[in-house]
N, C-alpha and C positions, 0 to 999 in steps of 0.2 A: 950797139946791142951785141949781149954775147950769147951763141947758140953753143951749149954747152949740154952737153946729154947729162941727163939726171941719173944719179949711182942708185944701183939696186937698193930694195931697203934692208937696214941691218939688223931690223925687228922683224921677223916672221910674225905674220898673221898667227891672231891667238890659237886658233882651229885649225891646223893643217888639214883635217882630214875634219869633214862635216859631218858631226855626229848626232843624233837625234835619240831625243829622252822621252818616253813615255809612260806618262803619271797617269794612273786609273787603275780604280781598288779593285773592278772586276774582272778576276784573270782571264778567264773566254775574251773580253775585248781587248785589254791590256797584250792577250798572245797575238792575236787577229791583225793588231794594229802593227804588231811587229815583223810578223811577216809577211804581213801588204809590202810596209816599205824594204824589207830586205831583201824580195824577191824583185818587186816589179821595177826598184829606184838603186837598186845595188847601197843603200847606204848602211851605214853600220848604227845598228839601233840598242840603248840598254833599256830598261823600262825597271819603273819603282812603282809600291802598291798606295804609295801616297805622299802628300806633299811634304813631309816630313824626311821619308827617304828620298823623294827628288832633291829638298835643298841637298841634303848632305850629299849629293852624288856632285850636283853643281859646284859645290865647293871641291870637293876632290880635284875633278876635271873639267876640260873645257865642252861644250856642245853649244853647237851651232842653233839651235831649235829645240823645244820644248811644245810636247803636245798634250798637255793637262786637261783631267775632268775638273769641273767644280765643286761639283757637293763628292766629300770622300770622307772616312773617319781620321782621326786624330786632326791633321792638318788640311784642310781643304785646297780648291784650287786657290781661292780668292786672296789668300793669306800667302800663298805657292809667289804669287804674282806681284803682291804687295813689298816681299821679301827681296825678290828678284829687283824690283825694282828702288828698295832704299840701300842694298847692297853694290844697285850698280855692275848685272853680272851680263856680261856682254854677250847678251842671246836675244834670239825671238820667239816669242809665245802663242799659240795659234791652243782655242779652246775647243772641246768638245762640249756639247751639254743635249739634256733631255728636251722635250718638247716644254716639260714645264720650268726649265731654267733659264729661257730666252730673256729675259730680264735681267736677270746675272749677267748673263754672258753680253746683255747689250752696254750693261755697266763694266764689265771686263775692256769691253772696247774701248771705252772711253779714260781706261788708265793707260791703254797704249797697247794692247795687245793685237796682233796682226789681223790677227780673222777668227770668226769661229763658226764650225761644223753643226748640226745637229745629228746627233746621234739616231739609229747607227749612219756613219758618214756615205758616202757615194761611194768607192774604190779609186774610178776615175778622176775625179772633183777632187778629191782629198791628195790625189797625185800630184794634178795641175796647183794645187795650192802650195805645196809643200817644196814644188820644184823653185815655186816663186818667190817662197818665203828664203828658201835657201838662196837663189838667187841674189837676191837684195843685202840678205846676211855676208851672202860674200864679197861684196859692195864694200858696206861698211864697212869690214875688218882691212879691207886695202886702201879705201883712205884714211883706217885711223893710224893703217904700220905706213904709211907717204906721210903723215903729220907727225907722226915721232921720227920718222928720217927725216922730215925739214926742219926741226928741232928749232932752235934761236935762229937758221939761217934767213928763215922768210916767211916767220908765221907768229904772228901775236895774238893769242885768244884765237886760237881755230882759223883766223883771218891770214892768206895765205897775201904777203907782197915785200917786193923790195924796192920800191917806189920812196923816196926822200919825205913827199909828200903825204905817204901814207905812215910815214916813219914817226911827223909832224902828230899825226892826227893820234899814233898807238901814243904817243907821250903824252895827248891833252886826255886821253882815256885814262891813261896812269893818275894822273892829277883828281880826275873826278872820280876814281872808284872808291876814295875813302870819305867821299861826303854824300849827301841825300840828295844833291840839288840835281832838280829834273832840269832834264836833256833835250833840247829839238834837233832832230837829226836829218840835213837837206839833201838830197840827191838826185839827178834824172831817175829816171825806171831802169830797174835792173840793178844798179851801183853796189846792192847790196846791203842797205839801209836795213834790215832785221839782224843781218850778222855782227853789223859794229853794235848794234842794241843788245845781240848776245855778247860780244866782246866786253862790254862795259858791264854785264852782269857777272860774267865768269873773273873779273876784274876785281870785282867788289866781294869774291867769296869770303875773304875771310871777314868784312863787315856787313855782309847782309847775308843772312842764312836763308832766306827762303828763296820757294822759286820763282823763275822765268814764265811769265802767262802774258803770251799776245792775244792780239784783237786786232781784228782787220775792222777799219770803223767804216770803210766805206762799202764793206759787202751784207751791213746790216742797218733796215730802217728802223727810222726811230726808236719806237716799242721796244723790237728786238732787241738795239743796241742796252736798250735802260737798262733792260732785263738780265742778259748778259753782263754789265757792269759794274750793276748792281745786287742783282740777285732778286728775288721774291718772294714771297710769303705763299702759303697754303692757300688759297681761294683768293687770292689778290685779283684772278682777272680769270674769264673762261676759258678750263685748259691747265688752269695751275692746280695740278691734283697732290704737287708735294712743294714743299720750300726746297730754292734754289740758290745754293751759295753763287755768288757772282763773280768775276775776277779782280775786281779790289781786293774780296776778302781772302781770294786764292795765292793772289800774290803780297801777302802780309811777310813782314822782312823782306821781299825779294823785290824782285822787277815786273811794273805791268808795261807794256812796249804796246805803244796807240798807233798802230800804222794805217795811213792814209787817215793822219790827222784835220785836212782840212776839208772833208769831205762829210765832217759833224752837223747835225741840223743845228741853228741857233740856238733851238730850247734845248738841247741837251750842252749845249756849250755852256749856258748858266750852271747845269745841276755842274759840270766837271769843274767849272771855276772854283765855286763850293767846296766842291770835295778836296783840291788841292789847296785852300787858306784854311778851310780847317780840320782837313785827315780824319775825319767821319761822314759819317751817310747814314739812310735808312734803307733798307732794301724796299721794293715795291710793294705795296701793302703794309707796308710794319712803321712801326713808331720809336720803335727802341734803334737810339743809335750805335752805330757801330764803330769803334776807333780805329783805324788804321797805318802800318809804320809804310809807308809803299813807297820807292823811288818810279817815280813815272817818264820814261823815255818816249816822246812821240816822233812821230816821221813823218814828210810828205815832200814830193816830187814837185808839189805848187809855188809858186809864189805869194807867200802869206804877206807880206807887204800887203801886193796888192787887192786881195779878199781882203784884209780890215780896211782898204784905202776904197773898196766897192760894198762895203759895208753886209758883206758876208763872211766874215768870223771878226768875234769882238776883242777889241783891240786889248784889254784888262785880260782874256785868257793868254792871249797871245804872249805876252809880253813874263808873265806867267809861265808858260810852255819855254818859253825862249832866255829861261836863267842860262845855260850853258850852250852853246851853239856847238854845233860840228857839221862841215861841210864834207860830203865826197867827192873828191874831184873824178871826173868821167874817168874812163879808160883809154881815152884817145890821148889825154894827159898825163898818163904814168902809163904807155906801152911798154917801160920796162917789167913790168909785172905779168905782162901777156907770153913771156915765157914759161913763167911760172903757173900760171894758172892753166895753161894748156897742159903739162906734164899732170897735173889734179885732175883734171876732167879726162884726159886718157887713162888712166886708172881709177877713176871711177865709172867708165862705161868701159871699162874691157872688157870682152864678151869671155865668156866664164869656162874657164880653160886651156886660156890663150895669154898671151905675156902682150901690156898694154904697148899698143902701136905706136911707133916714132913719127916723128913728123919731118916731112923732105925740108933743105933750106929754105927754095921756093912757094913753098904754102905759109911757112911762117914766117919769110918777108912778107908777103899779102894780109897774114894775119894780123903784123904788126904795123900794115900802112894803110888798114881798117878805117873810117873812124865810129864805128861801134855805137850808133846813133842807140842803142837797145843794151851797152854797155855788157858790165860780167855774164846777165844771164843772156844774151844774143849769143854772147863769146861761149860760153855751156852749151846751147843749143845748137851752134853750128860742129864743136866739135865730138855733139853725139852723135851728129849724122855721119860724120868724117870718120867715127869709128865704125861704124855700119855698114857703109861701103869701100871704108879703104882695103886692097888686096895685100896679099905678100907682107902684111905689120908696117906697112907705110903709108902713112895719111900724105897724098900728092893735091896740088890744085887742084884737079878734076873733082875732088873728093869735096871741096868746099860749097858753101852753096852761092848761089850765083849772084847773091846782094851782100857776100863777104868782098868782092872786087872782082872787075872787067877783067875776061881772060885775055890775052897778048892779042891773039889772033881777032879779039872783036872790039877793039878799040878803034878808033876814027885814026887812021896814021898818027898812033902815040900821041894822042891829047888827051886832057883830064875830061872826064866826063862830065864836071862842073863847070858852071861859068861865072868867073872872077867879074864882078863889077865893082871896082873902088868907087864909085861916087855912092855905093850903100855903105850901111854900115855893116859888119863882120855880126855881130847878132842878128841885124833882120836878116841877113841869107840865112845863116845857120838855124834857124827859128824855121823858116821855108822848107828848107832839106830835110829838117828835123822831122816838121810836119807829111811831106812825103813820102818818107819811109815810113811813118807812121800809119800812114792811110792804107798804103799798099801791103803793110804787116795786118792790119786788120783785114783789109781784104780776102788776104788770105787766109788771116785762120777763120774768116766766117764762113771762106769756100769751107775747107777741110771740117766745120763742123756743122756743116750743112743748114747755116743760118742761124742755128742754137746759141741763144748770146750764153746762157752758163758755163757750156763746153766752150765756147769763146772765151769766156773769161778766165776757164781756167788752162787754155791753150794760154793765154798773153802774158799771165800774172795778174791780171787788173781785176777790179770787183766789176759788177754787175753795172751797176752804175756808170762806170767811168766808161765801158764799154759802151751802154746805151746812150751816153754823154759827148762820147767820140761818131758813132752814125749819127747822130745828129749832123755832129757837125762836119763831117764830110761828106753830110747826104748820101748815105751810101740807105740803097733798097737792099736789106738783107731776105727779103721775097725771094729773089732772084737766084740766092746761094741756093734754096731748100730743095729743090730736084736736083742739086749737082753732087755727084760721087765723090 
C-alpha cells in the first residue's frame, strides 16, 4: 500500500468567497434582510426585487445561498427555484413566505429547498440557519473541486476507488448503461449500494433522460409503500385530499433504485412483478393505466436465495429483479481504496476554515488492517469523529474510535483479539463476528438515542423494521436505554 499525500485541488471551489442573494419584491424586508446578515454574519450580501433579477444575477455570478420570497410579481419564487434547479446552478435555497403560503413553501421543500422561514423571520434563528446552510454549501463545493482533482485517477460516476475489483464492476456498469435491463445490486450494509445505483444512472445519461427517484422499501408498510409507488387518486382512501403522482411515474425515462428490496411484503411483490412484465399500472383508486419507460435497479444486503428458498419473496420476481447481477465486494477486500476514501471524507468534514486534516502512517495502517464489518459508511463515520478531535491537522490513533482496532498498549502480549478455530468453517466465524459488532453497534446507537428506534434507525442507516427485527433478535430491552444520557 502506498501512503501518498493527496495534491492540493487544481479547481478552486466555485464560490471563494460565500455570497448570499436576496430575492423579495418588498424593499423595507429585502433592506432588513441584508443588513441582518451583513452586520451580524459579516457576509457579503446583493439582493434583487424579483425572481427574474435573481436568475440573471445567478448567471452572471456565483453565490453560495439564495433566500427567496414566493409569491412576487413578474417571476415568482417557485419558478426562481424550478429554474435554479433544471439549470443545475450550484447554490442553496432557503424560503421565506407569509403565514398563508405554508403550503407553497411546504411544496418548495420537497423539490429540495433547504429550509424555510415564516415571515417576518426570527433574527436569531434565521442566523443559525443560514450559518448551517453555508456550512453544508461549503461541504459540497470541496467535494465536488476533490472529484474534479480525482478526475480518471480514482473515480467513476461520483464513485471514488482504485481497487481492480471495483475497476471489474465500473466496466460491467459500462456494458449495462446502454440497455433497460434491470439491475439487483448485493452488498453488506454500508458497501455503498445507492451510489453504484447512481453510478449506473449517471452512466446511462445519454440514453435515459429522466431522473433518479429512490425508495427505501423497507422504511414503509404496506399501504404506504403502494402509495408511494404508485401513486393515488383524489378520494382513493381517507386522507387522499389530492392525487399523488408515485415514483414509477416520477422516474419515467430514468432510474427508480428499490433499496432494501427484500424486505417487500408478498402482496406488493405481485403488484411489482406486474409492473415489471408489463411497464404499466393503475395508481390507487384509478383505473386508467399508466405506461411507463422505467429502468429499475434494486438492492439488498439479504440473501434472496434463501427468502425464495424459505418462501418469503417469490421466486418469478426474483429471478425478474436479477437480469443483471452486481456484487460489492466489502472493504476489507479492496483496502486499497481506504486511502482514497479517507482523503474524501477529510475533506468533506473539514471544519470550515481550516485545511482538511492529514492522517499520521500509524492510524492508516490500523485503518487499513480494519476489517470494516460496517464497511464505507463505518469507514465515514469513524473519520468524522477523527476529524473532530484530531489536534495540530493530524488524525493520530488516539483519534480513532475504539472498535476501529486494539491500541498497542491494550492487547494481550501482541495476540489477535480473534480466535482462529480451523475445525470451523471461515464463514460461520465471520457470520459470528459479523453478528457481534453488529449487536454492540446497535447497542449503542439505542444508548445514544435514548431507546428511540427512529433516531436509531437513522443513527445506523437501517429502516425501522430491520431495526425492530435486529432487538428482537439479540434480545436486546431497549427500556433500559430510555433514562440513559
Amino acid at each position: 500500500m502506498v501512503n501518498e499525500p493527496e495534491p492540493a485541488p487544481s479547481v478552486p471551489a466555485p464560490a471563494p468567497v460565500q455570497r448570499v442573494l436576496v430575492v423579495e419584491d418588498l424593499e423595507d424586508t429585502r433592506t432588513s434582510l441584508q443588513e441582518l446578515l451583513q452586520m451580524s454574519l459579516k457576509l457579503e450580501v446583493d439582493t434583487a426585487e424579483d425572481g427574474a433579477a435573481g436568475l440573471a444575477m445567478l448567471r452572471a455570478k456565483p453565490y453560495s445561498l439564495v433566500i427567496t420570497d414566493l409569491r412576487m410579481p413578474r417571476v415568482g419564487g417557485m419558478k426562481l427555484i424550478e429554474t435554479i434547479q433544471a439549470e443545475k446552478i450550484p447554490v442553496t435555497v432557503i424560503v421565506t413566505t407569509g403565514n398563508g403560503n405554508i403550503k407553497d413553501a411546504v411544496e418548495a421543500m420537497r423539490m429540495g429547498v433547504y429550509d424555510f422561514l415564516t415571515k417576518p423571520p426570527d433574527p436569531q434563528h434565521l442566523q443559525i440557519i443560514v450559518q448551517r446552510a453555508l456550512r453544508d454549501r461549503a461541504l459540497q463545493d470541496e467535494v465536488a473541486a476533490l472529484r474534479r482533482e480525482l478526475g480518471e485517477r480514482h473515480a467513476f460516476q461520483n464513485v471514488l476507488s482504485r481497487s481492480p475489483k471495483m475497476v471489474d464492476l465500473f466496466e460491467l456498469i459500462g456494458h449495462v448503461a446502454g440497455t433497460a435491463s434491470t439491475v439487483l445490486i448485493r452488498g453488506e450494509t454500508g458497501t455503498g449500494k445507492e451510489q453504484i445505483a447512481r453510478a449506473i444512472h449517471q452512466a446511462s445519461a445519454n440514453y435515459r433522460t429522466g431522473e433518479f427517484v429512490a425508495v427505501n422499501c423497507g422504511a414503509l408498510n404496506e399501504n404506504l409503500l403502494e402509495s408511494e409507488l404508485f401513486g393515488h387518486e383524489k378520494g382513493s382512501y381517507t386522507g387522499a385530499d389530492r392525487k399523488r403522482i408515485g415514483r414509477f411515474e416520477l422516474a419515467h425515462k430514468g432510474t427508480l433504485f428499490l433499496d432494501e428490496i427484500g424486505d417487500v411484503p408478498m402482496s406488493m411483490q405481485v403488484k411489482l412483478l406486474r409492473v415489471l412484465q408489463e411497464r404499466r399500472f393503475e395508481r390507487v383508486g384509478g383505473a386508467e393505466p399508466i405506461e411507463i419507460d422505467v429502468r429499475v435497479v434494486a438492492a439488498t444486503h439479504q440473501d434472496m436465495e434463501k427468502l425464495v428458498k424459505d418462501g418469503k419473496f417469490r421466486e418469478d420476481l426474483y429471478y425478474r429483479l436479477n437480469v443483471v447481477r452486481i456484487d460489492i465486494p466489502p472493504l476489507r477486500e479492496r483496502t486499497e481504496d481506504i486511502p482514497v476514501l479517507v482523503s474524501h471524507f477529510c475533506q468533506k468534514f473539514v471544519r470550515v476554515g481550516q485545511k482538511p486534516p492529514t492522517i499520521s502512517p500509524e492510524a492508516l495502517d490500523l485503518l487499513t488492517k480494519c476489517p470494516w464489518p460496517g464497511n464505507v459508511r463505518q469507514l465515514e463515520n469513524a473519520i468524522e469523529r477523527a476529524c473532530v478531535t484530531a489536534r495540530d491537522g493530524v488524525i493520530r490513533t488516539k483519534d480513532l474510535p475504539p472498535e476501529v482496532g486494539r491500541r498497542p498498549e491494550s492487547s494481550a502480549a501482541g495476540k489477535h483479539p480473534f480466535h482462529v478455530d480451523l475445525n470451523r468453517k471461515l464463514p460461520d466465524q465471520l457470520s459470528e463476528l459479523t453478528a457481534a459488532f453488529e449487536e454492540r453497534y446497535i447497542r449503542r446507537a439505542l444508548k445514544r438515542s435514548r431507546g428511540h428506534v427512529g433516531k436509531c434507525a437513522k443513527i445506523t442507516g437501517l429502516s425501522r423494521r430491520s431495526i425492530t427485527d435486529k432487538i428482537a433478535q439479540y434480545k436486546i430491552d431497549k427500556e433500559q436505554f430510555k433514562g440513559e444520557e
